[in-house]
C-alpha positions in Angstrom: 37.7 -28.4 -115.7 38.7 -26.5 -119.1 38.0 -23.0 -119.3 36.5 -21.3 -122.4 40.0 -21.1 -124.0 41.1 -25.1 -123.5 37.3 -25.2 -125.2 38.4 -23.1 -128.4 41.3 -24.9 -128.3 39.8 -28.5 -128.5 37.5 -27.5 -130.6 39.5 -26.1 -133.2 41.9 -29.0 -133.2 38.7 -31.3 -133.6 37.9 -28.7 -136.3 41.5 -29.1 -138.5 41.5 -33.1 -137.3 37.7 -33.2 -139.7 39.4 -31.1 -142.4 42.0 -32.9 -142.8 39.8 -36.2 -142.7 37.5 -34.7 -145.7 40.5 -33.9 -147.0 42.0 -37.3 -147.2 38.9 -38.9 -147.8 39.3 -39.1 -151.9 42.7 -40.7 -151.0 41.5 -43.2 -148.6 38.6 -44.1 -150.8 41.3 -44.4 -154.1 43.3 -46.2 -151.8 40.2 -48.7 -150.7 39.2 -49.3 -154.6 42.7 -50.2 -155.5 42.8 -52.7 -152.8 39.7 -54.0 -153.4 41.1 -54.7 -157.8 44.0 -56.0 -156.0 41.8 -58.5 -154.7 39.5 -59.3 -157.2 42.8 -59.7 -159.5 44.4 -61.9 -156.8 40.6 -64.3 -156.7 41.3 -64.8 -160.4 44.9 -65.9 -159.9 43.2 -68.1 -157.3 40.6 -69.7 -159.7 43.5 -70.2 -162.2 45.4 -72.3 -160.3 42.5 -74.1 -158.6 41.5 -74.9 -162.7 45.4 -76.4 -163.2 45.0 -78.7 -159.5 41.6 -79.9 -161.1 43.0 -80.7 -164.3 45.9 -82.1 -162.6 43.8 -84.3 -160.3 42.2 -85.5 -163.6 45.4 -86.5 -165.0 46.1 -88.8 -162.0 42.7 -90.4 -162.1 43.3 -90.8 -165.6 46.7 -92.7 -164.9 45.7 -94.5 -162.1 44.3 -97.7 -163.6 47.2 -98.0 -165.6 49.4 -97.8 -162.4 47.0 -100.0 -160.5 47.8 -102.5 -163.3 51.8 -102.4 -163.2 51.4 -102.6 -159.5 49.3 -106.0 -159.6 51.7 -107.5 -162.5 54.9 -106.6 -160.2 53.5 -108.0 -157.2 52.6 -111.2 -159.0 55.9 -111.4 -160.3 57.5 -110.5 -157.0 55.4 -113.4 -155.4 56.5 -115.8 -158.3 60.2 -115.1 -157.6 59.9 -115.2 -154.1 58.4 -118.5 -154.1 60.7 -120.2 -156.4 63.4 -118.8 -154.1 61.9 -120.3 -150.9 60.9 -123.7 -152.6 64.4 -124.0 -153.9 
């Protein structure tokens, strides 16, 4: 059991533990509002690049008939050669 001195004692280092606490506190709250731009800067970096996939992903659907195409005519031609070939 603590005596009236271990008492002071744990008292006054709970004492300088809350000062120094309220002390910090405008640097842990400056330090908590620069993480939190860091993030909203880092979400916008995010939705940039999501924007440049999307308009990638357009770009392909826009190419992809055309490819479609070329792939049918080389098959086709493909077939052709290899049936001359076997019938020959």
């Amino acid at each position: 059991m603590l005596g009236l001195s271990g008492v002071c004692r744990k008292l006054a280092k709970l004492s300088r533990a809350c000062r120094e606490f309220t002390g910090s506190s405008p640097r842990v709250i400056g330090s908590l509002l620069g993480v939190r731009w860091e993030l909203i800067e880092g979400d916008r970096e995010f939705t940039g690049s999501s924007r440049e996939l999307n308009e990638g992903d357009w770009e392909l659907a826009e190419n992809a008939p055309g490819f479609c195409k070329k792939m049918t005519e080389t098959r086709r031609k493909f077939s052709e050669v290899a049936g001359k070939i076997a019938w020959s």
